[in-house]
C-alpha positions in Angstrom: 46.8 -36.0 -27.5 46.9 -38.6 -24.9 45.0 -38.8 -21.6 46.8 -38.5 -18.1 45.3 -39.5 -14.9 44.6 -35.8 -14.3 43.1 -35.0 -16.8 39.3 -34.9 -15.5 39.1 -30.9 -15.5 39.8 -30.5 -19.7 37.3 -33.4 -19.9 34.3 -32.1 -18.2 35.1 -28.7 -18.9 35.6 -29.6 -22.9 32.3 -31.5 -22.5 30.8 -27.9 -20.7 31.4 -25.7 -24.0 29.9 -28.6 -26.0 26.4 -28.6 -23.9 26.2 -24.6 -24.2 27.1 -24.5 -27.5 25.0 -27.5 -27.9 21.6 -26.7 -26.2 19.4 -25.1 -29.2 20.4 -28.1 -31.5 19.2 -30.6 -29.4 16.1 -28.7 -28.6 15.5 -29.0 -32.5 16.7 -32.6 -32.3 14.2 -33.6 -29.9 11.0 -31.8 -31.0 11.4 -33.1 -34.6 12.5 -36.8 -33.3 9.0 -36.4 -30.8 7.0 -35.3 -33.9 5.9 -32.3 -31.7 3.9 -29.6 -34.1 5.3 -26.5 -34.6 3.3 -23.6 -36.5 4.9 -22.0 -38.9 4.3 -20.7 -42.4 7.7 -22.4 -43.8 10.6 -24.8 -43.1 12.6 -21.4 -41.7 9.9 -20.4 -39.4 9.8 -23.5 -38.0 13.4 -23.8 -37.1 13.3 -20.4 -35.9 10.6 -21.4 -33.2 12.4 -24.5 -32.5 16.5 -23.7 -32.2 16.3 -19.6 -31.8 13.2 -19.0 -29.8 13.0 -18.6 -26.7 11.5 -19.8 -23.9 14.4 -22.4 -23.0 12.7 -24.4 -20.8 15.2 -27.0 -19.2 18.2 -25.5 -20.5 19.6 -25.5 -16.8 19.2 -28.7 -16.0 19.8 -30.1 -19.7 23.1 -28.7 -20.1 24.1 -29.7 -16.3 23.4 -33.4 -17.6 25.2 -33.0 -20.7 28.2 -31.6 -19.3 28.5 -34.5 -16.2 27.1 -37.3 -18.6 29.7 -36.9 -21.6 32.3 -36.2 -19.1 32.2 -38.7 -17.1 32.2 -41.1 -20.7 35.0 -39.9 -21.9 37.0 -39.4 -19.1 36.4 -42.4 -17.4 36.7 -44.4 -21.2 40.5 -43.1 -21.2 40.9 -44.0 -17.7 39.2 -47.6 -18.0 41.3 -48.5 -21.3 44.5 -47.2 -19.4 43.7 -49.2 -16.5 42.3 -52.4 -18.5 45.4 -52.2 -20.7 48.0 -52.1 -17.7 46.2 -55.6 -16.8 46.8 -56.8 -20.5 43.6 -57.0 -21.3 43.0 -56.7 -24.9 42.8 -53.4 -27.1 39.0 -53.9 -28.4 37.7 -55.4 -25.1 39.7 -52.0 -23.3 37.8 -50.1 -25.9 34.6 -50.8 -26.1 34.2 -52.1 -22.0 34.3 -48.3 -19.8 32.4 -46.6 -22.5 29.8 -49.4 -22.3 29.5 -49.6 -18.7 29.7 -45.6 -18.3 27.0 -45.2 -20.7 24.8 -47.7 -19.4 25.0 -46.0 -15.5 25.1 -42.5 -17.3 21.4 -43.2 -19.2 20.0 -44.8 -16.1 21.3 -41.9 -13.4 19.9 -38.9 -15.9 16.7 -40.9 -17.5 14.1 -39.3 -15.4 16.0 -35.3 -16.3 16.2 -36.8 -19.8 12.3 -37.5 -20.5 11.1 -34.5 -18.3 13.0 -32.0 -20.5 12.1 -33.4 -23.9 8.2 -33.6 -22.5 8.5 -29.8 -21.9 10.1 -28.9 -25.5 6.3 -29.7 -26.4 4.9 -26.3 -27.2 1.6 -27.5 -26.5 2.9 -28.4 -23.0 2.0 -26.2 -20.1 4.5 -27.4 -17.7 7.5 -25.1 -17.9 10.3 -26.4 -15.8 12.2 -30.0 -15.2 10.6 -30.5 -11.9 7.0 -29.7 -12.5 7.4 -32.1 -15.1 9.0 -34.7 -12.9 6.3 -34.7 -10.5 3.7 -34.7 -12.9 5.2 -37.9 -14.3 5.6 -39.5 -11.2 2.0 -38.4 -10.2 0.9 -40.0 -13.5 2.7 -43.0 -13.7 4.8 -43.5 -10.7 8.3 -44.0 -10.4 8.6 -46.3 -13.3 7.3 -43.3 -15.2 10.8 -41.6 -14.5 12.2 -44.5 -16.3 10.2 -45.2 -19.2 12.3 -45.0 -22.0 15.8 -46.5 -20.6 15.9 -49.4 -22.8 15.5 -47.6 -25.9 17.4 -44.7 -24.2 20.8 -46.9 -23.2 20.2 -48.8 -26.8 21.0 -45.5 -28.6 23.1 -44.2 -25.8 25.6 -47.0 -25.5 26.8 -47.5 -29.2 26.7 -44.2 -30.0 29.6 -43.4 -27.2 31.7 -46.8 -28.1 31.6 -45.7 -31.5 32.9 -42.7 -30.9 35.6 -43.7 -28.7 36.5 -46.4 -30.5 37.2 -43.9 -33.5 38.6 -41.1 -31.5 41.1 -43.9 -30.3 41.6 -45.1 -33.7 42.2 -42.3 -35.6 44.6 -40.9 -32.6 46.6 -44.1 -33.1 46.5 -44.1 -36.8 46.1 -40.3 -37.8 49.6 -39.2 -39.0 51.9 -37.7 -36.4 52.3 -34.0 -36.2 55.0 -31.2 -34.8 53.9 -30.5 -31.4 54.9 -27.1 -31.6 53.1 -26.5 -35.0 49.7 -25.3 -33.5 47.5 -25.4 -36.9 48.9 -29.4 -37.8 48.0 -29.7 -34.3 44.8 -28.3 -34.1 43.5 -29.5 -37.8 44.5 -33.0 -36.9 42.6 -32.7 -33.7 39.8 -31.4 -35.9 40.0 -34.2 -38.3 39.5 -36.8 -35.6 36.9 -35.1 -33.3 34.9 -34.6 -36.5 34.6 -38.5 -37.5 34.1 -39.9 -34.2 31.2 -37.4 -33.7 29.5 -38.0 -37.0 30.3 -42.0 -37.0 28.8 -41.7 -33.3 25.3 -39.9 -34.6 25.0 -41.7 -38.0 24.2 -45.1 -35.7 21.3 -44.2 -33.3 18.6 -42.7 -35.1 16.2 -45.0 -35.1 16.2 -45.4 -31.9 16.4 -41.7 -30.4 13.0 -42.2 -32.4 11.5 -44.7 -30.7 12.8 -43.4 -27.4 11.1 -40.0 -28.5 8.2 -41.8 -28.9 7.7 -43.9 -25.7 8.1 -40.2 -24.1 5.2 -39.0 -25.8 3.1 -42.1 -26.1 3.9 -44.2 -22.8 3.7 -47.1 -24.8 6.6 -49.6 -24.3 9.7 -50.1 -27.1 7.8 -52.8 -28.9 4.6 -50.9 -28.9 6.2 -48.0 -29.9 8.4 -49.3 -32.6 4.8 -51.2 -34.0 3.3 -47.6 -34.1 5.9 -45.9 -35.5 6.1 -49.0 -38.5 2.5 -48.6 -39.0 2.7 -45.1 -39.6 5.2 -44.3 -41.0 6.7 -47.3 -42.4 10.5 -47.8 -42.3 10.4 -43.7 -42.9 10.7 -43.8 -39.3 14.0 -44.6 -38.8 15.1 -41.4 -40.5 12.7 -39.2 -38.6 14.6 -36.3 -37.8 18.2 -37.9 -39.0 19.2 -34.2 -40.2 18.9 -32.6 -36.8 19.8 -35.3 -35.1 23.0 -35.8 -36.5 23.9 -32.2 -36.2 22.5 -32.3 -32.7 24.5 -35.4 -31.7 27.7 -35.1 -33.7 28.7 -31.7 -32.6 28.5 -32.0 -29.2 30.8 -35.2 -29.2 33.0 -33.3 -31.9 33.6 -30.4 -29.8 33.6 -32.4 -27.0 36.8 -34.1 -28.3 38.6 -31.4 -29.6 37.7 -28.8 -27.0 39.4 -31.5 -24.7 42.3 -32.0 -27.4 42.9 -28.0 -26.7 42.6 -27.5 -23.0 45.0 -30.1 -22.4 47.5 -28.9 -25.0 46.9 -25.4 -23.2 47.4 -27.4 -19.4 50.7 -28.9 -20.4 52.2 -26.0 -23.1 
């Protein structure tokens, strides 16, 4: 289902659902990528405390940055190729520019949200809300605290989105054409395609959702950090945390995609 120019309210409304739905996964994603300890007598106590659990702390501001983040990427990736194309630039370069250059602003404008929310999924931490935590970074570190983390931040940010555009576009291109009027072809193929992108999108950026992780815990820089996580752990690193990240990164693009897929069949019948 193509993009029109109007289409901005299924977008950031699609990417809405995804960071509700969304929120206790990335919790999990986060405080297993951060290496934060959790007590529990077993595997299932422990993702109890860290998905079910409450307190939420964040969750306000989290999902509010999901929702406007992913939004704006997808959105304004549709809008950008449309607009690139029209000038006859060429299909990859249309591709893979607005989701670069949105996910690039998008990780800087939410970076200092981003790193106070996963500092307070620590349950050892005693801050409880987004703000305390920001000031207490600034306070700490000053305003290059907020930022700490953006290079490993837009490194994991930025080919995660263009590879999942550039799939969601693919396979909308290439995925067999269906009935429009046949609601479950329409709805499986959407499936089909919001599924891949979201999966090829995670299966990229492990390693360094880790060594962002890190920096936020540490304050050491993206070298230091990726030398302490090497030393440590070895290459293990890299898949520290791959299972919940994957889940916590793939299904918010996947539904994401296909919510968006299904509002806008619903807007124009």
């Amino acid at each position: 289902i193509m993009s029109h120019d109007k289409d901005a309210d299924c977008h950031f409304a699609a990417s809405g659902i995804a960071a509700i739905v969304n929120f206790p996964l990335w919790r999990a994603s986060a405080i297993s990528q951060s290496g934060f300890k959790i007590e529990g007598s077993n595997v299932f106590v422990r993702y109890y405390k860290a998905v079910v659990r409450p307190p939420f702390h964040g969750v306000l501001a989290t999902m509010l940055g999901m929702t406007w983040a992913r939004g704006a990427i997808f959105y304004g990736s549709d809008k950008g190729k449309s607009i690139l194309k029209s000038h006859e630039v060429g299909n990859v370069f249309a591709t893979a520019l607005p989701p670069l250059v949105i996910g690039t602003l998008v990780q800087i404008v939410n970076m200092p949200v981003v790193r106070a929310t996963i500092t307070i999924q620590d349950p050892t931490c005693k801050m409880t809300s987004v703000t305390e935590a920001m000031v207490h970074i600034y306070k700490t570190r000053g305003i290059e605290g907020l930022w700490h983390g953006v290079s490993a931040g837009i490194l994991k940010t930025v080919p995660k989105y263009v590879t999942a555009v550039a799939v969601k576009d693919y396979m909308e291109e290439h995925l067999p054409q269906v009935d429009k009027n046949d609601k479950n072809k329409v709805t499986l193929r959407s499936a089909v395609k919001s599924i891949t992108a979201g999966i090829a999108g995670a299966a990229l950026t492990n390693p360094l959702d880790v060594l962002r992780n890190e920096m936020f815990k540490t304050d050491l820089s993206l070298r230091g950090s990726f030398k302490k996580c090497l030393k440590e752990e070895g290459w293990a690193f890299m898949v520290r945390g791959i299972t919940q990240n994957t889940v916590a990164v793939a299904i918010p693009i996947g539904i994401t995609i296909f919510m968006t897929d299904i509002l806008k069949s619903i807007k124009y019948g």
